[in-house]
C-alpha positions in Angstrom: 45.8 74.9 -126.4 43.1 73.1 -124.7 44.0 71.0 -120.9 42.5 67.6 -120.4 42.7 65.8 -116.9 43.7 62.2 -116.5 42.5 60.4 -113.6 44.6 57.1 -112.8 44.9 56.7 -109.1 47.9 57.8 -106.8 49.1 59.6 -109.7 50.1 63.2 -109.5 52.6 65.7 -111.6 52.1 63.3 -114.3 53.3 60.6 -113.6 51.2 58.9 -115.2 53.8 60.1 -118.4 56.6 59.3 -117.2 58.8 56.9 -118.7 59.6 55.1 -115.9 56.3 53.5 -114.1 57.0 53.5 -110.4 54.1 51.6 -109.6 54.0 48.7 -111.7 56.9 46.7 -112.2 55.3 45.2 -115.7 53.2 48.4 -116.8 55.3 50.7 -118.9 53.8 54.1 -119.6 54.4 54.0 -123.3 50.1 53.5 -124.0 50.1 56.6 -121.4 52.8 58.4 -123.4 51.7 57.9 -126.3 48.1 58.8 -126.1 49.2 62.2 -124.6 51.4 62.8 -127.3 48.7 61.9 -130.3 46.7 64.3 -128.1 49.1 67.0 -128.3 49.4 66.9 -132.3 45.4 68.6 -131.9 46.2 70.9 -129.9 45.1 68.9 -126.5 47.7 68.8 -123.7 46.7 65.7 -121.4 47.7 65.8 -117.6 47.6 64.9 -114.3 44.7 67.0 -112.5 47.2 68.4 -109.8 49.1 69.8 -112.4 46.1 71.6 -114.8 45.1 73.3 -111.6 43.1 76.5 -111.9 43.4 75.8 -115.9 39.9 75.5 -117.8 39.5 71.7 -118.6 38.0 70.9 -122.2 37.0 66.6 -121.2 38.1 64.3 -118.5 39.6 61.1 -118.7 39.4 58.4 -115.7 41.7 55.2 -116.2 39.1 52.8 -114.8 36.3 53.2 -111.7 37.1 56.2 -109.4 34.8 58.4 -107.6 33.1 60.8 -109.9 33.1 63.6 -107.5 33.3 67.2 -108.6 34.3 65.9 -112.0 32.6 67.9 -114.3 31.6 66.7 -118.1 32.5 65.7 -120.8 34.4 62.9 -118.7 35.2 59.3 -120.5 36.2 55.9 -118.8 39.1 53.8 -119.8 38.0 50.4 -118.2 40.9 47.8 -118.8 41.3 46.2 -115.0 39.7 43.1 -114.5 35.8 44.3 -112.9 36.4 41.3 -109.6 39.5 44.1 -108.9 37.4 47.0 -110.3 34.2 46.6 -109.5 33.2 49.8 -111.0 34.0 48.8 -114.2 31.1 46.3 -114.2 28.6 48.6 -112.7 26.2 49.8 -115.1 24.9 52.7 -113.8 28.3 53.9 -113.4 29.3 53.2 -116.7 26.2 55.0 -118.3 27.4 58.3 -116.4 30.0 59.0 -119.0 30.2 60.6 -122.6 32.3 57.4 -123.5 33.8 54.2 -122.2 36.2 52.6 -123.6 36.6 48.9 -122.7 37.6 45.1 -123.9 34.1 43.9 -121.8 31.8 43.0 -124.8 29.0 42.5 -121.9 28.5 46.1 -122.6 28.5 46.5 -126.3 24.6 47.2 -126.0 25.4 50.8 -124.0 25.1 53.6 -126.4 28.5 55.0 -124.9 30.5 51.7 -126.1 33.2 51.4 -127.6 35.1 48.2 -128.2 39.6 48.3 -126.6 41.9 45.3 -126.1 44.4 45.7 -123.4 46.8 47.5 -125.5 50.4 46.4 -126.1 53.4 47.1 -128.0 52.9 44.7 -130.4 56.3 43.1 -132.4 57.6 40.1 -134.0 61.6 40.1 -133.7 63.7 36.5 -133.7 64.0 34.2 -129.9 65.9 31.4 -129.5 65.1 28.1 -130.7 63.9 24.8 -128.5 67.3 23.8 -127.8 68.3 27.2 -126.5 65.9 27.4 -123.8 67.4 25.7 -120.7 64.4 26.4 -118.5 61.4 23.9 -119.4 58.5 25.8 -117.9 57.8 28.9 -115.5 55.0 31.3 -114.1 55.6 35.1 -113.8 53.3 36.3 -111.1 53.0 38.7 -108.5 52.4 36.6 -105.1 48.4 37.8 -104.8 44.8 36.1 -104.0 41.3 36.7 -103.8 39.7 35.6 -101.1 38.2 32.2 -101.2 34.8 31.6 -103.0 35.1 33.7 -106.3 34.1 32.1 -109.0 36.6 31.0 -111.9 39.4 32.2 -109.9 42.8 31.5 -111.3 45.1 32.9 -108.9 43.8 29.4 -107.3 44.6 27.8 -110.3 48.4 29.7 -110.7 48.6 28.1 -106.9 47.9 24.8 -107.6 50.6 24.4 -110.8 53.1 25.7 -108.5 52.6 23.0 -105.8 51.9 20.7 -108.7 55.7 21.0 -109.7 57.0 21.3 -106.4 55.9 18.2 -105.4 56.0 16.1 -108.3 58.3 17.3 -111.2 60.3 20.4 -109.4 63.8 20.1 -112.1 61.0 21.1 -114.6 59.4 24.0 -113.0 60.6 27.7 -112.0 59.0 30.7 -110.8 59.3 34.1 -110.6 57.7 37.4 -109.3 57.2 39.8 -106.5 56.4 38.7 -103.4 56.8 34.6 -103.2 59.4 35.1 -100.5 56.7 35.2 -98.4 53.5 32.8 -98.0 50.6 32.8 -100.0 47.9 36.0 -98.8 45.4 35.0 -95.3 41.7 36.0 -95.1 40.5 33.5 -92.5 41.8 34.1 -88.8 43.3 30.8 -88.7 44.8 31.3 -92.3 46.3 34.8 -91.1 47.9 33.0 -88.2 49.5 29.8 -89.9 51.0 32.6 -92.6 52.3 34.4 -89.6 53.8 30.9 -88.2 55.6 30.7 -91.6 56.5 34.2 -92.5 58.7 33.8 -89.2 60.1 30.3 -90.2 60.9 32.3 -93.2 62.8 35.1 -91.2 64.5 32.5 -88.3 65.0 29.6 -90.2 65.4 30.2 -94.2 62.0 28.2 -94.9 60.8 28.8 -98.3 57.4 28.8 -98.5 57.8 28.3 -102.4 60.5 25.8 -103.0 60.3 26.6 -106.7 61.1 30.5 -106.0 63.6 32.0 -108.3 63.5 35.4 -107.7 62.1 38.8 -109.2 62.4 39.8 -112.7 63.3 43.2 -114.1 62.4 42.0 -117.4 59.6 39.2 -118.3 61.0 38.8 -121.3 64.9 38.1 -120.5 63.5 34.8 -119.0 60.6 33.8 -121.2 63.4 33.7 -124.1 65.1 31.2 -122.0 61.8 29.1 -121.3 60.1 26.7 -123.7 56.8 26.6 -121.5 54.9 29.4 -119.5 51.9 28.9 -117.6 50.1 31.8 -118.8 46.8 32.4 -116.7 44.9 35.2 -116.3 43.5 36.2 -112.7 39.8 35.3 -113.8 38.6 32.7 -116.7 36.0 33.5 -118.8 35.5 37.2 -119.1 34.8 37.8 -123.0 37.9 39.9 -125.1 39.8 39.7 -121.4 42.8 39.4 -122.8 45.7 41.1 -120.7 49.2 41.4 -121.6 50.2 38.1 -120.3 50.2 35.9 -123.6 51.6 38.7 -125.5 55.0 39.0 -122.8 54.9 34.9 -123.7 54.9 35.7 -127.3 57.4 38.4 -127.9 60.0 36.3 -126.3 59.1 33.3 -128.4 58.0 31.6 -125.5 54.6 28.6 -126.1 52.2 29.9 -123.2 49.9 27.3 -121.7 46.9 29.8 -122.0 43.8 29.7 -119.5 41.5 32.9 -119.1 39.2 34.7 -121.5 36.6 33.1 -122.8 37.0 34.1 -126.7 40.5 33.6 -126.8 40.4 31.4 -130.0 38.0 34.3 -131.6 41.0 36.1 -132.0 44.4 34.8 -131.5 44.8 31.0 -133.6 45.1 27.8 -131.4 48.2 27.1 -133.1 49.9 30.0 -131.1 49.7 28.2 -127.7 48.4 25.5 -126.0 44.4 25.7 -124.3 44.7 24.6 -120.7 40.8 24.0 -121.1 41.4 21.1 -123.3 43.2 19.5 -119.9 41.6 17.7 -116.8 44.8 19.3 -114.4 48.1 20.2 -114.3 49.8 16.6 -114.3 48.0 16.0 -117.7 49.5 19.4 -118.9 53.2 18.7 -118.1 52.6 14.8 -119.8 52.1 16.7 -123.0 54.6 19.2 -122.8 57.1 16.3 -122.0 56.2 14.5 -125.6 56.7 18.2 -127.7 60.3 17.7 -129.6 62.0 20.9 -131.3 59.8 20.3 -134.6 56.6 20.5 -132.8 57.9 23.5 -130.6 59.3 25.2 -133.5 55.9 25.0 -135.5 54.2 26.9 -132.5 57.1 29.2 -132.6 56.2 29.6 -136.4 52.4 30.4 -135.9 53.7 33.1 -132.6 55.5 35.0 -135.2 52.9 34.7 -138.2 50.5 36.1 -136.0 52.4 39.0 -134.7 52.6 40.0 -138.0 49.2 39.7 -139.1 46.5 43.1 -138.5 44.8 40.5 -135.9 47.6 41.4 -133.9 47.5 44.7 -134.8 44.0 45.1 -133.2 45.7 44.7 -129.6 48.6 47.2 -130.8 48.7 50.4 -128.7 47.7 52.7 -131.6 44.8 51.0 -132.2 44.1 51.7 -128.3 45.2 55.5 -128.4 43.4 55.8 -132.5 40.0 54.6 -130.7 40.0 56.9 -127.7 41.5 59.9 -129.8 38.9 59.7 -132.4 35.6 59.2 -130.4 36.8 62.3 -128.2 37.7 64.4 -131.1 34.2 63.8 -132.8 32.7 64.6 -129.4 34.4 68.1 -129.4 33.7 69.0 -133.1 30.0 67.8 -132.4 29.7 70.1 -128.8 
């Protein structure tokens, strides 16, 4: 038996494979789980480094940017997180320090260590309820988080402004849901840090919702996204190439038509007939008109092209065991070539 580390952080006595995921709500282990079980069929046993302490390690696997320190080689890079949270993941001199990286960031398909990963998922295509069973006529699913002001293409901004959009101007039509909107919107600024003070204390005292629209947290995305005909589906940055996170696929498993807005090659590999391009819109009050004037044989076509597609090996490509095949494979060849 060989040992393997895996680096992800604040993880220790793997539980990085466990099957629950204490640290993400919406992050499952199963891409973990798996990939240490395809892992363990040749004779590799993948861990946490705490627990292959004192052991002999045969490679090294960091789930994206870390400190490098005292890790020895063969080491590989799994760089999934978006690089404005990461910045690591976009450093190239970093990147070149490994025997592989494994990422969906086409900017570096010219590195020799390349090789090309969509943010895996569990992909499926089972039967959601029609138009007329979804009571709820749009939503976001978020976690209540910013970057600070000034980053280009931001779309928590963006996520920010449909909410207050709907608040103000259509609220029956609008719900949201998500860790954290109990509370104001993150500070940077002194003066913004005081005024969310001010209001996380109305909020305390007085029962002031800072989000009107609030409808709690979610244990499951998809129990409400099967109730929902519309989902504002944005990623946290537009226009990063193959960045295509988990987001539109939690849309389409519960048969729900995402209003998309966030990589940059999104059409290149999932058809426009599977959800609707915020790009082609000038703001969110244009958005909602159109929505408005979609009856149950329009919705039903989308619904149509969602399920076609989950179905097709397109789909396939962002499945988990194409992930796990594409690590497993390039490590493997690196063993038997050592």
């Amino acid at each position: 038996m060989l040992f393997a580390n895996y680096y992800q952080p604040d993880r220790v006595k793997n539980a990085s494979f466990e099957e629950v995921d204490r640290h993400h709500t919406y992050n499952p282990t199963f891409t973990n789980r798996l990939l240490r079980s395809e892992f363990l069929k040749h004779g590799i046993e993948l861990n946490n480094p705490d627990v292959n302490e004192g052991r002999e390690i045969a490679f090294s696997i960091l789930h994206d940017g870390q400190a490098l320190d005292q890790i020895s080689e063969p080491k590989y890079l799994i760089a999934t997180e978006n690089p404005h949270i990461c910045p690591l993941n976009k450093d190239r001199g970093y990147l070149s320090q490994f025997n592989g990286v494994f990422t969906w960031n086409t900017d570096f398909a010219n590195l020799p260590n390349f090789s090309h990963v969509f943010i895996p998922n569990q992909v499926r295509s089972l039967p959601t309820p029609s138009f007329s069973e979804r009571p709820i006529f749009s939503c976001i699913i978020n976690a209540n988080k910013a970057f600070p002001k000034g980053l280009e293409n931001d779309l928590y901004r963006e996520r920010l402004e449909v909410i207050r959009w709907y608040e103000t101007n259509a609220p029956e039509y609008f719900s949201l849901y998500g860790l954290g909107w109990g509370k104001p919107e993150p500070a940077f600024t002194p003066a913004e840090k005081v005024a969310r003070r001010i209001k996380r204390l109305a909020s305390q005292l007085f029962a002031y919702k800072p989000f009107p629209s609030y409808a709690g947290e979610v244990p499951d995305k998809e129990l409400i996204y099967r109730q929902t005909k519309f989902a504002y589906c944005y990623e946290n940055v537009a226009n990063l190439p193959d960045y295509i996170s988990e987001k539109i696929f939690d849309c389409f498993f519960g048969g729900c038509v995402p209003v998309y807005w966030g990589s940059s090659t999104i059409s290149q590999h999932i058809p426009k007939s599977c959800f609707i391009d915020r790009r082609d819109f000038k703001n969110t009050a244009e958005v909602h008109r159109f929505l408005l004037n979609i009856d149950e044989q329009e919705y039903t076509k989308y619904q149509e092209s969602i399920r076609d597609f989950l179905s097709s090996s397109k789909a396939m490509e962002f499945d988990t065991t194409s992930y796990v095949s594409t690590i497993i494979s390039k490590i493997l060849k690196d063993l038997n070539h050592a």
